[in-house]
C-alpha positions as CSV (number, residue, x, y, z in Angstrom):
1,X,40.6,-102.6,97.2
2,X,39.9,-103.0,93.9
3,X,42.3,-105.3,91.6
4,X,42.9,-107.3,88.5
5,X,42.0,-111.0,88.0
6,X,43.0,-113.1,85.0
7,X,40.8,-116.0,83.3
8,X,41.7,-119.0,80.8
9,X,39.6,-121.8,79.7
10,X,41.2,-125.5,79.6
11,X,41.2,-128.6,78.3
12,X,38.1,-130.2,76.1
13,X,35.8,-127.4,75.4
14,X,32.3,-126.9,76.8
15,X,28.6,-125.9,76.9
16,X,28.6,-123.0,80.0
17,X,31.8,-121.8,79.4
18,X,31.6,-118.5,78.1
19,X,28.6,-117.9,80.4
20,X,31.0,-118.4,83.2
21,X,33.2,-115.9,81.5
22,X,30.6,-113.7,81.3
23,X,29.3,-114.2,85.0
24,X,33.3,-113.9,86.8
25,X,34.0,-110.8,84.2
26,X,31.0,-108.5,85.1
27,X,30.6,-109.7,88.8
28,X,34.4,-109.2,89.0
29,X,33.8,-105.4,87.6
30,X,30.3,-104.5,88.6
31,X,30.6,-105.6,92.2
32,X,34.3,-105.4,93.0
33,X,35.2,-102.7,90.5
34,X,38.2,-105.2,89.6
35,X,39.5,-105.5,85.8
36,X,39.4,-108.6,84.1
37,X,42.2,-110.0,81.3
38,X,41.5,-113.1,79.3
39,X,44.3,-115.4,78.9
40,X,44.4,-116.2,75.2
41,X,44.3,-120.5,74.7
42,X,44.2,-121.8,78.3
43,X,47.6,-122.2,80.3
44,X,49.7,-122.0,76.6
45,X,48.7,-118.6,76.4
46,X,49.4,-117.8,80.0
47,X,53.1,-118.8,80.0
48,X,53.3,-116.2,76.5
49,X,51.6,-113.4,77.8
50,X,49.1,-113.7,75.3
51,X,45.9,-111.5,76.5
52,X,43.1,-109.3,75.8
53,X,41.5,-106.7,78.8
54,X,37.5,-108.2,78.6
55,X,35.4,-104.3,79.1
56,X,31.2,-105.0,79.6
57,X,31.4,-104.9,75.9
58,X,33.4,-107.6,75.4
59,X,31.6,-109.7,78.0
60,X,28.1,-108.9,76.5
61,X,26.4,-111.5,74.0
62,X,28.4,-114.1,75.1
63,X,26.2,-115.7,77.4
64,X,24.6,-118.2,75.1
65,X,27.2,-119.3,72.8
66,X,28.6,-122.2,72.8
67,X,32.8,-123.4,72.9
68,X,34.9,-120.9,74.5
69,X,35.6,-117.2,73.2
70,X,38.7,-117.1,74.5
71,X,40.2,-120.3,73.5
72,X,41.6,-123.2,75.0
73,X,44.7,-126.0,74.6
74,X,45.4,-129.2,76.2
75,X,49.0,-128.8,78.3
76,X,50.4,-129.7,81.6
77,X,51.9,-126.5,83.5
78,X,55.4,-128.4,84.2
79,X,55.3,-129.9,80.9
80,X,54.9,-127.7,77.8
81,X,56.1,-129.1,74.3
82,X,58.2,-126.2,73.2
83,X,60.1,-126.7,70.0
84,X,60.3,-130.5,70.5
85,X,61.3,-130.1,74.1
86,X,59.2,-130.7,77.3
87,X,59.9,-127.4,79.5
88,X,58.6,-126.3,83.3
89,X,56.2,-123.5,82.5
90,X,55.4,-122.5,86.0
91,X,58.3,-119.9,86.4
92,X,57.6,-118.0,83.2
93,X,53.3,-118.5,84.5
94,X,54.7,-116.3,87.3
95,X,56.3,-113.7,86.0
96,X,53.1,-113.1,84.1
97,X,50.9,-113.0,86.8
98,X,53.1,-111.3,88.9
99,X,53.9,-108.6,86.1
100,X,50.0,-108.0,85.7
101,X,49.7,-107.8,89.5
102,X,46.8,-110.5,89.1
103,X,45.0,-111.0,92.6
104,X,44.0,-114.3,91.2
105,X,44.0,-116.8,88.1
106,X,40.5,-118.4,87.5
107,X,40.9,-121.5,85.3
108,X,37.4,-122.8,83.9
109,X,38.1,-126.8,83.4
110,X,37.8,-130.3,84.5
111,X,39.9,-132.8,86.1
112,X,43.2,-132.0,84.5
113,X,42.6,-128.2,84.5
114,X,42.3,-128.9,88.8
115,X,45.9,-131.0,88.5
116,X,47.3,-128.2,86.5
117,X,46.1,-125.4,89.0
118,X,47.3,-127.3,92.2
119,X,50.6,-127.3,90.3
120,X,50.5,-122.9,90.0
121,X,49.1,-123.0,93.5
122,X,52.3,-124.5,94.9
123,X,54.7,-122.4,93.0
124,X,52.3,-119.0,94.8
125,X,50.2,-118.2,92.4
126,X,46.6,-117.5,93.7
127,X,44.4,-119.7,91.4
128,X,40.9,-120.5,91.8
129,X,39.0,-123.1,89.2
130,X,35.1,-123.7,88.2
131,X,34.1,-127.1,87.1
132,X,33.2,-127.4,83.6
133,X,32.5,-130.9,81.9
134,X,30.3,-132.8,80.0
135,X,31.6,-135.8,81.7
136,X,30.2,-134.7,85.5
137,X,33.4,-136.6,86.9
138,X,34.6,-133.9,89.2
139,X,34.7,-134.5,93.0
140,X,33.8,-132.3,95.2
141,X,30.9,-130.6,93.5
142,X,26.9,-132.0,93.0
143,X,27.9,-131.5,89.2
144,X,29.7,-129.6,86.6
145,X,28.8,-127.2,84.0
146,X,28.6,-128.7,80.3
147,X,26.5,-132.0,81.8
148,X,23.0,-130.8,81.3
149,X,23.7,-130.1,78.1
150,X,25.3,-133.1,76.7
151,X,22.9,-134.5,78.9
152,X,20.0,-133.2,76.8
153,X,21.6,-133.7,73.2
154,X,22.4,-137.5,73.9
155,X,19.0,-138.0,75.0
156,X,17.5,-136.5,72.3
157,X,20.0,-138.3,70.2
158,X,18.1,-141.7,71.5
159,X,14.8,-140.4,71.5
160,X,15.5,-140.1,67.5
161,X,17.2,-143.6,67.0
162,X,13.8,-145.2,68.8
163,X,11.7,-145.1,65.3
164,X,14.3,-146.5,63.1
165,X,15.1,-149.2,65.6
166,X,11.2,-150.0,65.7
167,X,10.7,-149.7,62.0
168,X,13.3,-151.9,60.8
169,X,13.7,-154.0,64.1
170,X,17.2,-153.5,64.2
171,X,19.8,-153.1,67.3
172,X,20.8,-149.6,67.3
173,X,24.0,-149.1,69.4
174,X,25.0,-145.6,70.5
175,X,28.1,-144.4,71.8
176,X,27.9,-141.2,74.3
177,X,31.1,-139.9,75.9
178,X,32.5,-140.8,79.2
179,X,35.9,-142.9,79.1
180,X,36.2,-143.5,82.7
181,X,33.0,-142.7,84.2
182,X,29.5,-143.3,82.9
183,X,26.9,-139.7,84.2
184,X,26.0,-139.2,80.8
185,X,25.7,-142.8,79.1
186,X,23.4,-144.0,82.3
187,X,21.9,-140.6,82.5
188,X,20.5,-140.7,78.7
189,X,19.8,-144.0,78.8
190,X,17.0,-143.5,81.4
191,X,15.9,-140.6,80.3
192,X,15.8,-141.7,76.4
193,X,14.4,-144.7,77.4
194,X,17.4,-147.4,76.0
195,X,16.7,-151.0,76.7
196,X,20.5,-151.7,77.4
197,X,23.0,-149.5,78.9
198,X,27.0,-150.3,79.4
199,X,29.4,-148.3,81.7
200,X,32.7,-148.1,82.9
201,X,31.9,-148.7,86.3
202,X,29.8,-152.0,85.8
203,X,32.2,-154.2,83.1
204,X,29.9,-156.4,81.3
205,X,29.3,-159.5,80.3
206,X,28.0,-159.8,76.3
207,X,26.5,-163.1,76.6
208,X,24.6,-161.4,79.4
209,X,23.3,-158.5,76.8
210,X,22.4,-160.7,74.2
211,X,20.3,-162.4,76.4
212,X,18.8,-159.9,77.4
213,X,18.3,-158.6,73.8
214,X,16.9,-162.2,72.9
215,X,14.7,-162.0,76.3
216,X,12.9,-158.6,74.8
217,X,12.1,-160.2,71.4
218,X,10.5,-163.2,72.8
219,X,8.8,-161.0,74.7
220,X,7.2,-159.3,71.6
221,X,9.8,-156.8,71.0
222,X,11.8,-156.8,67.7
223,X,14.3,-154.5,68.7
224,X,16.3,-152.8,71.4
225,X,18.6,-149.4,72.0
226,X,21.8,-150.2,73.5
227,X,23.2,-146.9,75.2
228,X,27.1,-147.2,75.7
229,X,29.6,-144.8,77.0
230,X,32.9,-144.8,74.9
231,X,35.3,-146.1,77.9
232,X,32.7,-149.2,78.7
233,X,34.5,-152.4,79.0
234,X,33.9,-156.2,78.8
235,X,34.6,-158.0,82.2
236,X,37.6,-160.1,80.1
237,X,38.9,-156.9,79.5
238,X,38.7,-155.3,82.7
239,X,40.5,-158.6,84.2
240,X,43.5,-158.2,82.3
241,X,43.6,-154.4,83.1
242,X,43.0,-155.4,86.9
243,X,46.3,-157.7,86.2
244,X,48.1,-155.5,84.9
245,X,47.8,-153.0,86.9
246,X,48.9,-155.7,89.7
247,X,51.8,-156.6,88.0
248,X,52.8,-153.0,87.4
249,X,53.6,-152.6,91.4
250,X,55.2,-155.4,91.5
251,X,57.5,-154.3,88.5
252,X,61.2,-153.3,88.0
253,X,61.6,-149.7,85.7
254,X,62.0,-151.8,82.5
255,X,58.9,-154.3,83.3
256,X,57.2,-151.4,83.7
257,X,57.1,-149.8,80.4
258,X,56.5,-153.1,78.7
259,X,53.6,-153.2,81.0
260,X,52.1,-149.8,80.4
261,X,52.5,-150.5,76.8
262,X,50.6,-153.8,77.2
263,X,48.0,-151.3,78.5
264,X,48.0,-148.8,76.0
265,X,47.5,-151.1,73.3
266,X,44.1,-152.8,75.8
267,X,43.2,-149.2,75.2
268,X,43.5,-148.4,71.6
269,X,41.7,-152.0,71.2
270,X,38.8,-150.8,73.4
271,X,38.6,-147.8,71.8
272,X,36.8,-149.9,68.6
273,X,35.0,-152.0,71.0
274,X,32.1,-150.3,69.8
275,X,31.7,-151.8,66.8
276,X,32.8,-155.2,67.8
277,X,30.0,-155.1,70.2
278,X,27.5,-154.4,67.7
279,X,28.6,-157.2,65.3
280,X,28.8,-159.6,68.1
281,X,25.4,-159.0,69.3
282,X,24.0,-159.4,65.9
283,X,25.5,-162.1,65.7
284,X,24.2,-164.0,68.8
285,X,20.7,-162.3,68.5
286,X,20.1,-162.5,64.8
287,X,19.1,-159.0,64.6
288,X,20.5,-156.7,62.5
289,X,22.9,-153.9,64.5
290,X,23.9,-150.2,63.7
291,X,25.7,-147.9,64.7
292,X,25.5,-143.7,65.9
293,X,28.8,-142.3,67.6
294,X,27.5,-138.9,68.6
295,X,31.0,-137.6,69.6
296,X,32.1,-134.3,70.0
297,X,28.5,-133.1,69.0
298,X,27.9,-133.7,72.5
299,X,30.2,-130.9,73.2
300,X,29.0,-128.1,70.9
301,X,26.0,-125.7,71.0
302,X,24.4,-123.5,72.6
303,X,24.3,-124.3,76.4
304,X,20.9,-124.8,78.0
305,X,18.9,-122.9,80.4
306,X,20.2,-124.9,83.7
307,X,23.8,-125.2,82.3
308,X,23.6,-120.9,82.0
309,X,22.4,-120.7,85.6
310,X,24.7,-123.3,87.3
311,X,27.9,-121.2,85.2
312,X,26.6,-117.8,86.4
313,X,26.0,-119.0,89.5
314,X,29.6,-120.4,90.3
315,X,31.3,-117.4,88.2
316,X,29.5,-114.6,90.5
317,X,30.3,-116.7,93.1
318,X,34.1,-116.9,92.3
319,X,34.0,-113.2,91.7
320,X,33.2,-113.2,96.0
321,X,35.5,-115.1,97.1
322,X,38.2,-113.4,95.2
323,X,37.3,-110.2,97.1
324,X,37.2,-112.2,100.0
325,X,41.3,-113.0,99.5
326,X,40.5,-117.0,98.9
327,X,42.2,-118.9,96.8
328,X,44.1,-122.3,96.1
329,X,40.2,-123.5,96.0
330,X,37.7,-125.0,93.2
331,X,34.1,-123.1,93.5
332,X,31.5,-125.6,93.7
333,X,28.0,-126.0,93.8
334,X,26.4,-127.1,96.9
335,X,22.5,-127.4,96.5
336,X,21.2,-123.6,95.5
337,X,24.9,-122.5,97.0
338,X,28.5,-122.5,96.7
339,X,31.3,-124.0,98.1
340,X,35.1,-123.4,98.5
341,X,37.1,-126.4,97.4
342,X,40.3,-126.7,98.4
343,X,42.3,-128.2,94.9
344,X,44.0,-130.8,97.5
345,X,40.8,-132.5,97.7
346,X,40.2,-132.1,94.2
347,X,42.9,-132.9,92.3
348,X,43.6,-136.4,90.8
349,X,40.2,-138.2,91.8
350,X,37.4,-138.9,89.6
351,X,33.3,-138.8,90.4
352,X,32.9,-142.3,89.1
353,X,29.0,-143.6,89.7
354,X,28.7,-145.6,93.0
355,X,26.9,-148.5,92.5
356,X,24.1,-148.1,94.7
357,X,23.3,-144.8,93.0
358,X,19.4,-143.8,92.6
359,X,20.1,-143.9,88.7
360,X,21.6,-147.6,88.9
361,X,18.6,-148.7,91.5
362,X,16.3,-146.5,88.7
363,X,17.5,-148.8,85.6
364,X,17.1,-151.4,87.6
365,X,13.7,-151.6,88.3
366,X,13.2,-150.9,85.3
367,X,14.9,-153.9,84.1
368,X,17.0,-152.1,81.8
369,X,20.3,-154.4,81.6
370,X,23.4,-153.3,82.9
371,X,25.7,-156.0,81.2
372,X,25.9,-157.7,84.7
């Protein structure tokens, strides 16, 4: 029978999104003859009600625009800052489904957009998510929408730096995004050709770089693109986090906190490792270094071609299963296909590279260093 569904965007924004709005929307009404309300500004606007009913009209043009047209905030369900106090939003999430007789919630995010929907799904409310991020760190699916994308603008990005590099025979260090996991950084650097690339998942040693650096201008080459994703760390600093992190179960409440402060400040350091790793390799290379942080342009834009298909092709998806009474799952994408994820498998893991991935064995033989 026909029904109502609801949809919000979460968390960091996104390439694909509003094509998957697009894609639930009209498969939702042309196929199911369901209507479709948009939750204004991701879970925040959920637990106040806030929402428009999305006709064909609204749902038309949208499909290559970039960012999200129906907003989206950062929040945790149980945990909403609500003048100055944290308060359970689940109950009042509820009532607002349950008032709009919603069939089901689809939430379009990443990893804390899966956390957040686990959360609704044990209080009974019948959520389904798609996974959207420029990151590519969700389990469970062979990617996420928003990758391809950041995917082509970082690589471009590199692709520009080459010529000034060569022309002035300079070091040019650029940060991509990816604080825990390292798709895009290793992913560009390939395809853009970098000479150096750091990740998360392999800490490296700078002595090892510079060498490497050196190695290339012996060779006859005066300079060298270092690709680095933002959450890349030094081995010395992935030691003391490893200890840490040791100590931490070992800890009483109040050595705890000192400890996770201890932490906290190993990440606000890293966070301008960046530019210490530039000046440190011009330093012990005698080249001259700069730097591009590419940032949140990553994010913005119109999505591309691949990035439009893979969000249509989850979001008409969705729209089946929802007929179909499933729920509690993420939709993902299995080759050419879909899949039903349930959120249990989902929730609080991250996609980080394995280390005997085709794109690590790629760089490899290509004898683009890895910082090991």
């Amino acid at each position: 029978m026909p029904g109502t569904i609801g949809i919000l965007t979460a968390g960091g924004d996104s390439p694909g999104l509003n094509a998957a709005i697009r894609a639930v929307g009209k498969a939702a009404q042309r196929a199911h003859g369901m209507e479709v309300l948009g939750f204004k500004d991701g879970f925040l606007g959920l637990m106040q009600d806030r929402y428009e009913v999305l006709d064909s009209e609204d749902l038309s043009g949208i499909l290559t625009r970039g960012g999200t047209v129906l907003g989206t905030s950062r929040v945790k369900v149980d945990r909403i800052d609500l003048e100055g106090k944290k308060v359970d939003g689940r109950p009042a999430m509820r009532e607002v489904v349950e008032a709009h007789g919603l069939d089901a919630l689809v939430c379009l995010g990443g990893d804390g957009t899966v956390r957040n929907a686990l959360k609704l799904a044990n209080v009974g409310i019948p959520v389904l998510t798609l996974p959207k991020t420029i990151d590519n760190d969700v389990v469970g699916t062979d990617t996420t929408f928003g990758f391809d994308t950041a995917l082509h603008i970082a690589t471009e990005a590199i692709d520009r730096l080459h010529s000034t590099a060569h022309s002035h025979h300079r070091i040019m260090v650029v940060e991509l995004m990816g604080h825990s996991v390292g798709w895009l950084a290793l992913g560009a650097g390939i395809a853009g050709g970098a000479d150096v690339i750091l990740i998360p998942e392999i800490p490296y040693d700078i002595e090892a770089v510079a060498s490497s650096i050196s190695s290339r201008r012996e060779a006859g080459s005066s300079f060298s693109i270092v690709a680095v994703a933002e959450g890349a760390i030094s081995r010395r600093d992935a030691s003391i986090r490893a200890s840490m992190a040791a100590q931490m179960k070992l800890a009483t409440v109040s050595e705890q906190k000192s400890i996770k402060h201890g932490l906290k400040e190993l990440e606000t350091t890293r966070s301008g490792g960046t530019v210490q790793l530039a000046s440190t390799l011009a330093g012990l290379t005698g080249l001259e270094s700069r730097i591009t942080i590419l940032g949140h342009v990553q994010r913005g834009g119109t999505p591309t071609p691949a990035d439009r298909l893979l969000a249509t092709r989850l979001g008409t998806a969705c729209a089946d299963y929802i007929a179909e009474g499933i729920h509690g799952v993420m939709v993902a994408a299995r080759g050419e296909t879909t899949e039903p994820v349930p959120l249990k498998k989902v929730a609080g893991k991250t996609k980080h590279i394995p280390l005997d991935h085709p794109w690590i064995d790629t760089a490899r033989h290509l004898n683009v260093a890895l910082g090991d």
